[in-house]
C-alpha positions as CSV (number, residue, x, y, z in Angstrom):
1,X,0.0,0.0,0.0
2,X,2.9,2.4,0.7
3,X,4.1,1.9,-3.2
4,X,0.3,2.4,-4.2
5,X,0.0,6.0,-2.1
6,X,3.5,7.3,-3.9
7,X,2.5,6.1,-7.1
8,X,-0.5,8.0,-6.6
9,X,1.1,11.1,-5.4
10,X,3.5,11.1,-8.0
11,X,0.7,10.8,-11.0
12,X,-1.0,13.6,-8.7
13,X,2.1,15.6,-9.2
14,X,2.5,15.5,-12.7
15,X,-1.2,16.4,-13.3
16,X,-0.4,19.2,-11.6
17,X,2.7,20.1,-14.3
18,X,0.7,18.8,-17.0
19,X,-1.6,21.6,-15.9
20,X,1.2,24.3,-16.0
21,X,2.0,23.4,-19.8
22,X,-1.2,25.3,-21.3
23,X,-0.5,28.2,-20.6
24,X,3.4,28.1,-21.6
25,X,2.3,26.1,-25.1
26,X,-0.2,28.5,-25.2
27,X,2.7,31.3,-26.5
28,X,5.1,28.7,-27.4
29,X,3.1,27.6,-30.4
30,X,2.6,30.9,-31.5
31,X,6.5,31.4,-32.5
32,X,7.2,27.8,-33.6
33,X,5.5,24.8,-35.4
34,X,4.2,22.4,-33.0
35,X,6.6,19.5,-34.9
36,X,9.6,21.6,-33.7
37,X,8.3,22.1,-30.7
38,X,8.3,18.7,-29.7
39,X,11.6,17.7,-31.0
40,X,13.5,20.6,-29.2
41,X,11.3,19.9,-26.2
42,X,12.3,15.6,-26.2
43,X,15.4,16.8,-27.2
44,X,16.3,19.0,-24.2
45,X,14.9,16.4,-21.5
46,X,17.4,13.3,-23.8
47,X,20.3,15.6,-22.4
48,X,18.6,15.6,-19.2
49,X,19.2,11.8,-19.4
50,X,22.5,11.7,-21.0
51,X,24.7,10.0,-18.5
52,X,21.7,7.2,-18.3
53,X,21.7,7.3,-22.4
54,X,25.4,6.0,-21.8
55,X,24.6,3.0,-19.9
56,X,21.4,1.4,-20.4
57,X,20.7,-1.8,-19.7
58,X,20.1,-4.1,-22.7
59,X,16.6,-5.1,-22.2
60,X,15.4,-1.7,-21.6
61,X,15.5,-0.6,-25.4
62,X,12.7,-2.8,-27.0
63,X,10.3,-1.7,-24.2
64,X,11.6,2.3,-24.2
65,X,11.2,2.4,-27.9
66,X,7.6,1.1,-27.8
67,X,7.0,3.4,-25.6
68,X,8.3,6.4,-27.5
69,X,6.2,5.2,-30.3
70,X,3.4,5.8,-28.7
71,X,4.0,9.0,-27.2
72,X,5.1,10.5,-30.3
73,X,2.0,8.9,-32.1
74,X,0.1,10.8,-29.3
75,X,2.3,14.0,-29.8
76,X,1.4,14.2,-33.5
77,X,-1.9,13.4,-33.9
78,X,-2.7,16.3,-31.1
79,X,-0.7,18.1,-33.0
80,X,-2.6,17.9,-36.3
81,X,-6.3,17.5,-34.9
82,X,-5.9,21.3,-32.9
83,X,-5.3,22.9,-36.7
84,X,-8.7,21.7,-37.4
85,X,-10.4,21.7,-33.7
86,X,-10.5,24.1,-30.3
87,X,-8.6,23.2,-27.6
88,X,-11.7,22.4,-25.6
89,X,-12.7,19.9,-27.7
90,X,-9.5,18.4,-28.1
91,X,-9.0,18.1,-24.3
92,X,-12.5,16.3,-24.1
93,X,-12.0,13.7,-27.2
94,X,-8.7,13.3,-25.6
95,X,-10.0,12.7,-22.1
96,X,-11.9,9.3,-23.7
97,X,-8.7,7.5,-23.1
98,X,-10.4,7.4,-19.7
99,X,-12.6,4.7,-21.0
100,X,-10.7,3.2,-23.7
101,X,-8.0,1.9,-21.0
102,X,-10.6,-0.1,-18.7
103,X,-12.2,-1.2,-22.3
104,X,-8.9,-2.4,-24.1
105,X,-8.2,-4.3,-20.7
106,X,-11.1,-6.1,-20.5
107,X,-10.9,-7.2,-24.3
108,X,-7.5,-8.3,-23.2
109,X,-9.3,-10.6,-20.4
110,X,-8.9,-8.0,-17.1
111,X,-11.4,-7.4,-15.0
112,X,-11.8,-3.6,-14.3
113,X,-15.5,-3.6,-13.8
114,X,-14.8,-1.9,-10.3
115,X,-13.5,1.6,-12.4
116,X,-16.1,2.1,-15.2
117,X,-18.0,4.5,-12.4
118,X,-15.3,6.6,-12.1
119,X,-14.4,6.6,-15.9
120,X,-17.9,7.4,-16.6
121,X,-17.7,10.3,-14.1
122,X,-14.4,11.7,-15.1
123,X,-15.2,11.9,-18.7
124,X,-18.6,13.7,-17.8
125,X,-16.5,15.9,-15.6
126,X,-14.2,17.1,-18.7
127,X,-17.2,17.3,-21.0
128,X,-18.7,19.8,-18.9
129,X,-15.3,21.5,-18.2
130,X,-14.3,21.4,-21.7
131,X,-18.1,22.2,-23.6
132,X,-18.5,25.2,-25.3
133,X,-21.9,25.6,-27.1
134,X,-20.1,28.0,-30.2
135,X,-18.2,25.2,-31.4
136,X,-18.5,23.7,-34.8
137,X,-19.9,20.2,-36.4
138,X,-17.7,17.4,-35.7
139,X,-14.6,18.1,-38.2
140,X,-11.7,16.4,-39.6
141,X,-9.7,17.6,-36.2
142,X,-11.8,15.8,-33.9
143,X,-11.3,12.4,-35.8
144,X,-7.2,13.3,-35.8
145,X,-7.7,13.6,-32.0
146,X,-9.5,10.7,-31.6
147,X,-6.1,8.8,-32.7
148,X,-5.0,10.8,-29.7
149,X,-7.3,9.2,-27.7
150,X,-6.7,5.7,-28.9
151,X,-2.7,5.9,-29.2
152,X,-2.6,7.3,-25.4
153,X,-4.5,4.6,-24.0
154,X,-2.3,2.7,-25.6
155,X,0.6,3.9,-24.2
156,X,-0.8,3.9,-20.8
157,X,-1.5,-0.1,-20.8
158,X,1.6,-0.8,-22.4
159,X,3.5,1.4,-20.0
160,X,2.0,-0.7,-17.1
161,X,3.6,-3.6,-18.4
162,X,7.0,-2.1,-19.1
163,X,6.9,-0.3,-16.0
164,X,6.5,-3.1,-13.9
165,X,9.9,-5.2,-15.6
166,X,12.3,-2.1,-16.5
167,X,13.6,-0.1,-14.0
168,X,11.7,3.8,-14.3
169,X,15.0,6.1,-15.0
170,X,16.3,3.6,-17.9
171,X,12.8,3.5,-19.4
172,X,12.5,7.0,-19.3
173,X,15.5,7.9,-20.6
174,X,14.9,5.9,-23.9
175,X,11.4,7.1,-24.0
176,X,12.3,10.1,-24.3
177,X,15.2,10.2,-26.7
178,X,12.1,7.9,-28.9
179,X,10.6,10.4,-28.7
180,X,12.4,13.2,-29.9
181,X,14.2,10.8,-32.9
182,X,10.5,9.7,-34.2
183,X,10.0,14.2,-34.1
184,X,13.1,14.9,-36.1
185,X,11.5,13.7,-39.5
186,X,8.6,16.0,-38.4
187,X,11.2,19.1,-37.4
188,X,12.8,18.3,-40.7
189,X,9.6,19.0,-42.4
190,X,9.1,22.2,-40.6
191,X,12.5,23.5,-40.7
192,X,14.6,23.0,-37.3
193,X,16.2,26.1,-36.5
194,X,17.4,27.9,-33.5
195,X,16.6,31.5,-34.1
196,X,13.0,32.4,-33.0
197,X,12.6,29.4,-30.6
198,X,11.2,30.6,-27.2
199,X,14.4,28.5,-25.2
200,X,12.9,29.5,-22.2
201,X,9.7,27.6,-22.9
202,X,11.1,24.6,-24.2
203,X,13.5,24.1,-21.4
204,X,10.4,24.6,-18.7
205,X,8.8,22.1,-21.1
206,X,12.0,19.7,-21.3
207,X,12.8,19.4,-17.6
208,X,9.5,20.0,-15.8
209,X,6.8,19.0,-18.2
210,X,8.8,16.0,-20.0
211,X,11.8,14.7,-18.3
212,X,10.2,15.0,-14.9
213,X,6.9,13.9,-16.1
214,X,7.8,11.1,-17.9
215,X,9.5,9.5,-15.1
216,X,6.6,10.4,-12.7
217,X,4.6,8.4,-14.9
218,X,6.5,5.7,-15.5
219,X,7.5,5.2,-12.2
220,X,4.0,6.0,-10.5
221,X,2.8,3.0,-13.1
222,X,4.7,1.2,-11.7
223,X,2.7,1.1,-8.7
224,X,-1.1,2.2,-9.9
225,X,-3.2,0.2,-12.1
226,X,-3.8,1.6,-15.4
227,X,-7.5,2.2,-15.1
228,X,-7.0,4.5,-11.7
229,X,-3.8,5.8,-13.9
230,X,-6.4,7.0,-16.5
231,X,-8.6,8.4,-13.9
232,X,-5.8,10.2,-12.3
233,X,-5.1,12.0,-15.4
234,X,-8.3,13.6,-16.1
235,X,-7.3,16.2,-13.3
236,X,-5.0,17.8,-16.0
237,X,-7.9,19.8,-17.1
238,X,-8.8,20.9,-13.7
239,X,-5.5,22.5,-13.2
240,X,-4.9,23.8,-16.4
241,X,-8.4,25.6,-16.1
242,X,-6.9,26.6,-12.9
243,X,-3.9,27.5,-14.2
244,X,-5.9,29.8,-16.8
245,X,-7.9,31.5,-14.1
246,X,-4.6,32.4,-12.0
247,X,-2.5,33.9,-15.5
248,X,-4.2,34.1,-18.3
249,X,-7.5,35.7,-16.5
250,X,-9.8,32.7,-18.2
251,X,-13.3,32.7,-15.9
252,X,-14.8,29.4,-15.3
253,X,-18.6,29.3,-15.2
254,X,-20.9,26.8,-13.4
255,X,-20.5,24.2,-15.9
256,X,-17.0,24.4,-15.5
257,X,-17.4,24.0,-11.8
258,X,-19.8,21.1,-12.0
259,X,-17.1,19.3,-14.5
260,X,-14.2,20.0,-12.3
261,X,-16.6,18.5,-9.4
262,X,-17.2,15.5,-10.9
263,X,-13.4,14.9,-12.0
264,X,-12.2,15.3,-7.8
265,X,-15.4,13.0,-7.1
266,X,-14.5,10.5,-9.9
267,X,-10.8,10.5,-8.6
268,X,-11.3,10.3,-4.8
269,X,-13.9,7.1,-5.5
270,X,-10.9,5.8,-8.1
271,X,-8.3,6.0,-5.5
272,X,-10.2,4.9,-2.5
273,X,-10.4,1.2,-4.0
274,X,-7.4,-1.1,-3.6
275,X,-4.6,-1.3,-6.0
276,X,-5.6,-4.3,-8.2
């Protein structure tokens, strides 16, 4: 139980990073293309990890690299889908990873009926915090983000499994250096430079919001159950909304307050269950 309550702490944690992020992407996108924005940003937290880079252990490489697959897959597909969609609706079709991890478990043969009240009521919760009634039809972005949805519940069941037989820094370390190789076509295609890059930003976004955060996760899977870990993440919203309020002067109304709401109630009923 004592791994369980760190594990959950630390995904707490990096919600609460993840939640930081908008409002530095926010102005971050506006001088550079989101491709070079994620290779400069994997890039910075790889030299983060260098002395680890130097030393893996053999068997960590396969699993890293799957990883980093993933993530980038995740990345990209974002990426595309918010030149075609808001951000609100992108952070709600993104949130259904919530229910596509307890799903793709149980058509892997896991039981997870215990979580699909608290999935339910997360996803609610960032419907309401994310809805805007001004936005368009569904569009060509939404089904890009849906890939988002699908390829990060992905990586969050496959990073159970890794993170469970890899030790965390190793695995993070080649997750992120995946990362930031599978970007470099993508840079390429943008043209990677180094004038007009806000380095500030990407080195907030390197350390804090990708080194640190990567390892968080990976370790704190380590010790939560992916279907909680899901769970856990739909407080990103909540923080980033936050976040908004505190710097950017965004006002959240009382179905932004209701959403949040439900995401705290779906977490604390998550959480309160044992580890499986």
């Amino acid at each position: 139980m004592r791994g369980y309550a760190l594990g959950l702490l630390a995904l707490n944690l990096l919600t609460l990073i993840w939640g930081t992020t908008f409002v530095v992407v926010k102005g971050a996108v506006a001088e550079v293309p989101p491709g070079l924005l994620v290779f400069w940003r994997f890039l910075v937290a790889s030299a983060f990890f260098l002395p680890l880079l130097l030393r893996l252990p053999p068997g960590a490489w396969g699993p890293g690299l799957e990883l980093a697959f993933w993530l980038f897959l995740g990345y990209a597909t974002q990426a595309v889908g918010l030149e075609h969609t808001s951000a609100s609706r992108s952070a709600f079709i993104t949130a259904l990873n919530v229910v596509l991890v307890p799903l793709l478990l149980s058509l892997a043969g896991r039981w997870v009926g215990g979580v699909w009240l608290s999935a339910l009521l997360a996803l609610l919760g960032v419907a309401f915090l994310s809805y805007d009634p001004r936005q368009p039809p569904l569009n060509a972005g939404d089904l890009w983000t849906l890939l988002t949805a699908l390829t990060y519940a992905l990586y969050i069941v496959r990073l159970e499994v890794h993170a469970k037989a890899v030790p965390s820094l190793p695995l993070t370390a080649i997750q992120v250096l995946g990362t930031a190789l599978f970007a470099l076509p993508w840079a390429l295609a943008q043209g990677v430079r180094l004038e007009g890059v806000p380095w500030g930003a990407v080195l907030y976004l390197g350390v804090a919001a990708t080194a640190l955060t990567t390892w968080l996760q990976t370790w704190g899977q380590g010790h939560v159950p992916a279907p909680q870990a899901a769970i856990l993440y739909t407080l990103e919203p909540v923080w980033a909304t936050l976040f908004a309020f505190l710097v950017l002067g965004e006002r959240l109304g009382p179905s932004g307050l209701l959403g949040a709401a439900l995401v705290l109630l779906a977490t604390f009923q998550a959480i309160r269950r044992s580890p499986a």
